[in-house]
C-alpha positions in Angstrom: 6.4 1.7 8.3 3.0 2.1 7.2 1.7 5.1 5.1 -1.2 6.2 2.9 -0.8 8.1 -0.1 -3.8 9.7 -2.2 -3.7 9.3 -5.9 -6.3 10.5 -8.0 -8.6 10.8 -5.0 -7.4 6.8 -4.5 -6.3 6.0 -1.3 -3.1 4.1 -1.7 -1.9 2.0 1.3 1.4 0.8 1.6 3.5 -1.4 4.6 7.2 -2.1 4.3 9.0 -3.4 7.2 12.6 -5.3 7.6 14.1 -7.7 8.8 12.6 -10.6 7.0 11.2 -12.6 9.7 8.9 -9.7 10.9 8.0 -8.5 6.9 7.0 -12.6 6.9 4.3 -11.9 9.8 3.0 -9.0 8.4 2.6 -10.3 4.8 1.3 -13.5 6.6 -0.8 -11.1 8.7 -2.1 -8.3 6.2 -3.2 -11.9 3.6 -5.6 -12.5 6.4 -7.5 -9.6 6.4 -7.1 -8.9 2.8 -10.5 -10.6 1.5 -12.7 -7.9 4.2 -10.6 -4.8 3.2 -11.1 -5.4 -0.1 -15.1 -6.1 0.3 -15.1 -2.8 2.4 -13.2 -0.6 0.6 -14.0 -1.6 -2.8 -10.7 -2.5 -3.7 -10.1 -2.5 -7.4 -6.2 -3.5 -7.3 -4.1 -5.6 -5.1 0.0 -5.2 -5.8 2.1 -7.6 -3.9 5.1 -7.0 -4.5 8.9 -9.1 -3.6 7.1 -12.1 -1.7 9.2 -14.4 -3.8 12.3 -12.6 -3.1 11.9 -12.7 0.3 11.5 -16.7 0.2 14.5 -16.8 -2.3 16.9 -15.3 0.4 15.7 -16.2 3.5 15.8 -19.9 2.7 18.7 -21.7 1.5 17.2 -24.3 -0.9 20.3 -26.4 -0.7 19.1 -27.2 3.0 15.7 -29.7 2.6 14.5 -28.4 6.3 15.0 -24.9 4.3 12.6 -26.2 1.5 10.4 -27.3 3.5 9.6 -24.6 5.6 9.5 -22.5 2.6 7.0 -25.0 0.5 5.0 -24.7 4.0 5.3 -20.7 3.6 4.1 -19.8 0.4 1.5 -22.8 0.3 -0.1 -20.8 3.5 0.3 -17.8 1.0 -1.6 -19.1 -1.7 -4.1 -20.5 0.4 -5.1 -17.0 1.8 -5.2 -15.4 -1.4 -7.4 -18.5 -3.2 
């Protein structure tokens, strides 16, 4: 579900989607075109908000193929926000 909210003549954007797999693409996705929105619409604040929760459930640590792929995840995370 996307929606935009006006706050203080602000426009607020926000995206939630479930299940987890598809909220992983669209964090993945939205990352990608993060640095031109925020040159364009002179974004002052970025909130991201449960992307380590998301990791924490989805992979079961205990399994290394599990670690792996999330290592792989959030490395490709940080890379697009560096």
């Amino acid at each position: 579900m996307k929606s935009l909210a006006q706050v203080d003549n602000k426009s607020i954007f926000t995206e939630t989607a479930l299940p987890a797999n598809l909220l992983r693409n669209i964090i993945v996705c939205r990352l990608q075109r993060l640095e031109e929105e925020v040159i364009s619409k002179r974004v002052k604040l970025i909130i991201l908000d449960s992307v380590a929760s998301l990791v924490r459930k989805e992979f079961d640590s205990r399994v290394s193929r599990n670690l792996n792929e999330r290592t792989a995840l959030l490395s490709k995370e940080a890379a697009i926000l560096k």
